[in-house]
C-alpha positions as CSV (number, residue, x, y, z in Angstrom):
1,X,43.5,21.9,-14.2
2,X,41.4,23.0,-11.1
3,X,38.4,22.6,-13.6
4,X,39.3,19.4,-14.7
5,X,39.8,17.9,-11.2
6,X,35.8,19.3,-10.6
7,X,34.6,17.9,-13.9
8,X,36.2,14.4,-13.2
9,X,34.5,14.4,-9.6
10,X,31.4,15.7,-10.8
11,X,31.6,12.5,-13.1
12,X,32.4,10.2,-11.2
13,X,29.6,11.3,-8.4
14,X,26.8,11.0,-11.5
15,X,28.4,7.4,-12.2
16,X,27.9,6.2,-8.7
17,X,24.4,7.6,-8.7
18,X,23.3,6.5,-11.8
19,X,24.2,3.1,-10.5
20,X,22.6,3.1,-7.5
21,X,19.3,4.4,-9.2
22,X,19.3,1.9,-12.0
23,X,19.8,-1.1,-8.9
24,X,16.6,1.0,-7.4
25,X,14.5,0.8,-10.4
26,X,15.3,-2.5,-11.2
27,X,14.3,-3.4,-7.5
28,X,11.0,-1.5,-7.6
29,X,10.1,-3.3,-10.7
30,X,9.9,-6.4,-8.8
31,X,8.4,-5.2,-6.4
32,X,5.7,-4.1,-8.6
33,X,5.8,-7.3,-10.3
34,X,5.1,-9.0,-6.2
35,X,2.3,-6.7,-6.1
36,X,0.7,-7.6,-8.7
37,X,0.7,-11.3,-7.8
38,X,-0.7,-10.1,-4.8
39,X,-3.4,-8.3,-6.3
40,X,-4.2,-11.2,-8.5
41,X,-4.6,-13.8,-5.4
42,X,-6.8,-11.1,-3.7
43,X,-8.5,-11.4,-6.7
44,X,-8.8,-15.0,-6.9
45,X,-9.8,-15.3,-3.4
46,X,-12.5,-12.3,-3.6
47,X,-14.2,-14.3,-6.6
48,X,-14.4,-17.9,-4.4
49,X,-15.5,-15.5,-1.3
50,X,-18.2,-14.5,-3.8
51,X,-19.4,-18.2,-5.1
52,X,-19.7,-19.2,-1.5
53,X,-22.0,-16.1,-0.7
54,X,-24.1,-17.2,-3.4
55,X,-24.3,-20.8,-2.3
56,X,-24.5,-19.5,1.5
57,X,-27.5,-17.7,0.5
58,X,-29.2,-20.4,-1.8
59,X,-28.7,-22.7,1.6
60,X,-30.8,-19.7,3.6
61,X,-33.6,-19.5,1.0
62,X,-33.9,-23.1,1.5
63,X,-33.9,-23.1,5.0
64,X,-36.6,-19.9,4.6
65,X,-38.6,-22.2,2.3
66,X,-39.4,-25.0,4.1
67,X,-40.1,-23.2,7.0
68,X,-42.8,-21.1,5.7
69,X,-43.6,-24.5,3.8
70,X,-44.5,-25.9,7.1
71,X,-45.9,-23.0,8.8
72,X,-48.3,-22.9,6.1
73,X,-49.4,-26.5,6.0
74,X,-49.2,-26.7,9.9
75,X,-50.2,-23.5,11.0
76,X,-46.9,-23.5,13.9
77,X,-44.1,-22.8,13.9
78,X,-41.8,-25.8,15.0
79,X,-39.0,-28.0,13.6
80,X,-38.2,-28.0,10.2
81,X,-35.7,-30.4,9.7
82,X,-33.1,-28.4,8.1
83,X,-30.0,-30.5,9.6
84,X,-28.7,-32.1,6.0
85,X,-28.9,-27.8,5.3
86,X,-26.6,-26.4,8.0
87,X,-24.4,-29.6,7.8
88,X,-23.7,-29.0,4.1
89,X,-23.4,-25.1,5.3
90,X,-21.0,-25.9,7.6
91,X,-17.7,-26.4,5.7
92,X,-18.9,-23.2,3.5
93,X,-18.7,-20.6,6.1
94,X,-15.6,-21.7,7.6
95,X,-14.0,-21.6,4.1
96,X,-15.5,-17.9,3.7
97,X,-14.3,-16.9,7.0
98,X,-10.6,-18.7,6.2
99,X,-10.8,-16.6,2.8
100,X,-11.7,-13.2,4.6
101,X,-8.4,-14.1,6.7
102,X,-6.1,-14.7,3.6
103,X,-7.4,-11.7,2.0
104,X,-7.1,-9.6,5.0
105,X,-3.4,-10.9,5.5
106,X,-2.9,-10.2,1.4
107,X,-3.9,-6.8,1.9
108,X,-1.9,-6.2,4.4
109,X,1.2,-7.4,2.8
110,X,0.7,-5.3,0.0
111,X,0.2,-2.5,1.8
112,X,3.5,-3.1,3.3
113,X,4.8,-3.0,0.0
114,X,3.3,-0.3,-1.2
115,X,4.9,1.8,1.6
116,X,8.3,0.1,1.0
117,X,8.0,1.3,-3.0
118,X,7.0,4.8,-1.6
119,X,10.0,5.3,0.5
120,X,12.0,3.8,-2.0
121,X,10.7,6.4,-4.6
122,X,11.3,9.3,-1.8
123,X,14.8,8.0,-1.4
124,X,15.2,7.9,-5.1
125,X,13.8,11.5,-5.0
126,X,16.8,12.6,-2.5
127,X,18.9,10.9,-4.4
128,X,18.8,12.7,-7.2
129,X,18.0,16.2,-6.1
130,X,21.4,15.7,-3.6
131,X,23.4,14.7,-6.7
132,X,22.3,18.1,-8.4
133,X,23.0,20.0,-5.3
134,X,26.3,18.4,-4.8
135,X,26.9,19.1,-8.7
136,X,25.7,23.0,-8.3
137,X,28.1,23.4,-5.1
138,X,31.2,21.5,-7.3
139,X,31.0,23.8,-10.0
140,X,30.4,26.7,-7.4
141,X,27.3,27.5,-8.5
142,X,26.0,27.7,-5.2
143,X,27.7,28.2,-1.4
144,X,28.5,26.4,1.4
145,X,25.6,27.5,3.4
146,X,23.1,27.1,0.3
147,X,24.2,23.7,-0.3
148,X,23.7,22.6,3.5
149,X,20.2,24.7,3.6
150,X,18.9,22.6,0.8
151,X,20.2,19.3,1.0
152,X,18.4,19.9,5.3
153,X,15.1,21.0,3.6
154,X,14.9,17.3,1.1
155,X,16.5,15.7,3.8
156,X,13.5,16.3,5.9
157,X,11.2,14.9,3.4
158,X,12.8,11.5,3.3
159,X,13.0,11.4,7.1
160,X,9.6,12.2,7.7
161,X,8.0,10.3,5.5
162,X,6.3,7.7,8.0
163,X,4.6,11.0,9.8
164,X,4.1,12.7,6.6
165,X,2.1,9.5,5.4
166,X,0.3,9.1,8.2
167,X,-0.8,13.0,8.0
168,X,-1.8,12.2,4.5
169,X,-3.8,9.0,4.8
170,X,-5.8,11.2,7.7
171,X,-6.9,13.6,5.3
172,X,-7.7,10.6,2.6
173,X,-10.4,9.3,5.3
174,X,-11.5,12.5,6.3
175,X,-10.1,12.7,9.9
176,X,-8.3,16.1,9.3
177,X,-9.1,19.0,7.2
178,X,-6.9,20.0,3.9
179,X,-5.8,23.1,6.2
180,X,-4.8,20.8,8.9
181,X,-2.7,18.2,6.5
182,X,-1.0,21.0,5.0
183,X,-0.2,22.8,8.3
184,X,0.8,19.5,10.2
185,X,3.5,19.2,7.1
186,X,4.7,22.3,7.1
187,X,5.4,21.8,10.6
188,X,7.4,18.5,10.0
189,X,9.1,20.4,6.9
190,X,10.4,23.3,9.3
């Protein structure tokens, strides 16, 4: 009967997890699906950024014309009479710079969300490898002791994952050494 009893509460715990992980994934896919919207304005905005440039720089080779135009012909440098240029310029560069502020702002929101999907996943990770412990320690598989040990070592994981990926995007940019990123986490993981 004992066996039962552990059985039916090893049950129900995979129940309640499988639940709350199907909720996660479900959540994460829209996230996913957010982020690519995101990526696809970025995109939209990148490509108008890019027209501009190109029109920008027509405007300056106009400019860069008629000045050596009249340099030639005159042999001085001096007015050029560029005005109807830098007035149709104008609006141009302020919608480049108003572009290279949305972008900017898009970036950072998906960054945001990328992080968000990250600790999701790393709470999903705990999740699951707590539900196993949990099972092991029901079915007596493993101790008291063994059961706390583990479930403190993934526990550390999920709360350290701002520092652990700050660590890591240091060694992505080349601020700290491979030895360094690993001995910094090993440090966090102790």
């Amino acid at each position: 009967m004992a066996l039962f009893n552990k059985l039916k509460t090893v049950g129900k715990t995979l129940g309640k997890t499988a639940g709350g992980i199907a909720d996660s994934i479900s959540n994460n896919m829209a996230e996913a699906n957010s982020l690519a919207v995101e990526k696809v304005k970025v995109s939209k905005l990148e490509s108008e950024k890019k027209g501009l440039e190109n029109e920008i720089n027509l405007a300056y080779m106009q400019i860069g014309k008629k000045f050596v135009e009249i340099a030639i012909e005159t042999n001085e440098i001096q007015d050029i009479g560029v005005m109807d240029v830098l007035q149709m310029l104008d609006p141009k560069l302020s919608r480049k710079k108003e572009i290279e502020k949305e972008i900017i702002e898009i970036e950072k929101k998906i960054k945001d969300q990328q992080i968000i999907q990250e600790k999701s996943k790393i709470i999903q990770e705990y999740e699951i490898e707590k539900e196993k412990l949990e099972k092991a320690f029901q079915m007596e598989i493993i101790t008291k002791n063994e059961y706390e040990e583990k479930l403190n070592l993934i526990s550390k994981k999920r709360d350290n994952f701002e520092e652990i990926r700050r660590i890591e995007k240091q060694y992505e940019i080349g601020i700290i050494s491979l030895m360094e990123k690993e001995i910094k986490i090993k440090e966090l993981m102790k």
